[in-house]
ZADREN-443801 format. One record per residue (C-alpha): x, y, z; residue number from 1. Coordinates in pm, 1 decimal, decimal comma. Example, Ala and Ser with C-alpha at 12.3 -4.5 7.8 and 13.67 -1.06 7.14 Angstrom:
2
- 1230,0; -450,0; 780,0; 1
- 1367,0; -106,0; 714,0; 2
This chain:
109
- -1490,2; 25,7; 1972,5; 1
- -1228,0; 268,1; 1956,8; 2
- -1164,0; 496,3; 2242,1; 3
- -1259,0; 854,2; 2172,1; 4
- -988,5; 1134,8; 2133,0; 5
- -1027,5; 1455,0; 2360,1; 6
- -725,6; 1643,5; 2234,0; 7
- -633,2; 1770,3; 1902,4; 8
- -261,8; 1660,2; 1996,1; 9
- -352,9; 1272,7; 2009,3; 10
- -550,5; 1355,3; 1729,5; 11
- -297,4; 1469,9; 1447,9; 12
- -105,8; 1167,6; 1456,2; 13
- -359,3; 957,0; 1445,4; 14
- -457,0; 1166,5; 1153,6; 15
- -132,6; 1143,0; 996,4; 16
- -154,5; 761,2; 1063,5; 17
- -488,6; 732,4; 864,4; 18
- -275,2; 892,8; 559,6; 19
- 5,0; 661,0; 547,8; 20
- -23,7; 610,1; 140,3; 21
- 107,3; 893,8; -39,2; 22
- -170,3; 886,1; -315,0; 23
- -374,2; 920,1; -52,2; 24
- -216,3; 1229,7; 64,1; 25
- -165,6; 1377,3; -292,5; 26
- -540,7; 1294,4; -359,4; 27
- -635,7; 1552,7; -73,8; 28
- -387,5; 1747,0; -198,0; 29
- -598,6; 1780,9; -538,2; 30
- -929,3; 1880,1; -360,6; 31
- -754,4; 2024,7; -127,0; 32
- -649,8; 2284,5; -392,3; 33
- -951,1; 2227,2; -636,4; 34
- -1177,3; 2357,1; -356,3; 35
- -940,9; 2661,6; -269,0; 36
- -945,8; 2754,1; -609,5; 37
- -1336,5; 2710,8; -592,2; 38
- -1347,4; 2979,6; -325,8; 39
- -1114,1; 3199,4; -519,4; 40
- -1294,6; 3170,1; -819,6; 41
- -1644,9; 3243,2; -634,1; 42
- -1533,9; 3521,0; -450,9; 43
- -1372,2; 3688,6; -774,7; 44
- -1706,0; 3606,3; -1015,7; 45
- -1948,6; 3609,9; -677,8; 46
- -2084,3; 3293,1; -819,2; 47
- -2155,0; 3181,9; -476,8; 48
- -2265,2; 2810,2; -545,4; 49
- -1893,6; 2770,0; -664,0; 50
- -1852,0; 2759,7; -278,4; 51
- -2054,5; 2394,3; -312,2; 52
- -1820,8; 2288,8; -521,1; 53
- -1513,2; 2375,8; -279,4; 54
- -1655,3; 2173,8; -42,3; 55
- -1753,6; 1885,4; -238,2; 56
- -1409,7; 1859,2; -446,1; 57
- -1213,3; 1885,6; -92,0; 58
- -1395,8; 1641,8; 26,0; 59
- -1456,1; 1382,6; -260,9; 60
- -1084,2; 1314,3; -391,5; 61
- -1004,5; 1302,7; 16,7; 62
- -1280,9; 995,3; 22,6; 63
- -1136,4; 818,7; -295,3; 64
- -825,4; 791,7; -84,8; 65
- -950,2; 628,3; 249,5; 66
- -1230,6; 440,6; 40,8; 67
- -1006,0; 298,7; -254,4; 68
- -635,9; 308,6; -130,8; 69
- -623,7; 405,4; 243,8; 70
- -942,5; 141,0; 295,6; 71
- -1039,9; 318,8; 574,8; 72
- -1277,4; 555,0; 698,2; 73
- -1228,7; 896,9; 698,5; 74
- -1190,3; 1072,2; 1023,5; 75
- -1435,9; 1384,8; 882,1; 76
- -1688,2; 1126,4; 1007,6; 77
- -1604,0; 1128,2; 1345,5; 78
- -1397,8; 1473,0; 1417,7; 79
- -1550,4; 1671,3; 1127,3; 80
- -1377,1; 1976,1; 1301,4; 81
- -1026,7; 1840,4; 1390,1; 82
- -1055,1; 1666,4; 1042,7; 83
- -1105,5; 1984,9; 829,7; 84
- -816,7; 2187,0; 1059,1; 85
- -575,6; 1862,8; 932,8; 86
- -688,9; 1883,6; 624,4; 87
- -502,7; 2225,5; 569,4; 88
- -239,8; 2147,5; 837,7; 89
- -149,6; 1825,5; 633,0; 90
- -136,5; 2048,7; 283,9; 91
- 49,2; 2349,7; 496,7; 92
- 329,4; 2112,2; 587,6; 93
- 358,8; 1956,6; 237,2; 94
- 335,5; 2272,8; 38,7; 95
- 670,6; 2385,0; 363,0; 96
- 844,3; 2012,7; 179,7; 97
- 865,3; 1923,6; 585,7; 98
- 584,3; 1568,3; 523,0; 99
- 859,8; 1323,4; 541,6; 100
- 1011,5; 1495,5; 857,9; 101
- 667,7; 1494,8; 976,3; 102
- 579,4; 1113,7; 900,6; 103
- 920,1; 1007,2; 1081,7; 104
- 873,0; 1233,5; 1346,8; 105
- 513,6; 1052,6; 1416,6; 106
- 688,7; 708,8; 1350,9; 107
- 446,6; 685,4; 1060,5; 108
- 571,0; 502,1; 779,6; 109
């Protein structure tokens, strides 16, 4: 059993380690956006159940990726919090073009 992570500091690059495929990372990428968009859309049309969808497309091409590429299991199962904030930390960092620095930095390769 793996030992349990009390700070979001050991956390991230554990995170980042867990997304060492980069079809993994542009997968959450997609619902990363798709869900975003979801919001946008159901805040602008107040079709609230489009705020379902958000959710479920963040979280859905994010799974395809551990499941199918990554083969692993996604930390939202175990830090659902820390998991969500590195979610749009991860996407933050590649929309700034600073991944790579970020990956080397972490010795993540």
């Amino acid at each position: 059993m793996a030992k349990k992570i009390e700070r979001y500091a050991d956390f991230w690059p554990n995170y980042l380690s867990e997304h060492k495929n980069p079809m993994t990372r542009a997968l959450h990428y997609f619902g990363t956006s798709l869900g975003i968009g979801c919001l946008i859309a159901a805040i602008a049309t107040q079709i609230w159940w489009l705020i379902a969808g958000a959710f479920v497309s963040g979280y859905l091409f994010a799974w395809i990726g551990h499941f199918f590429i990554e083969k692993n299991r996604p930390a939202t199962f175990t830090y659902p919090l820390w998991s969500f904030i590195s979610d749009f930390k991860m996407y933050g960092i590649w929309l700034s073009g600073r991944m790579g620095r970020e990956m080397t930095r972490h010795q993540i390769r």
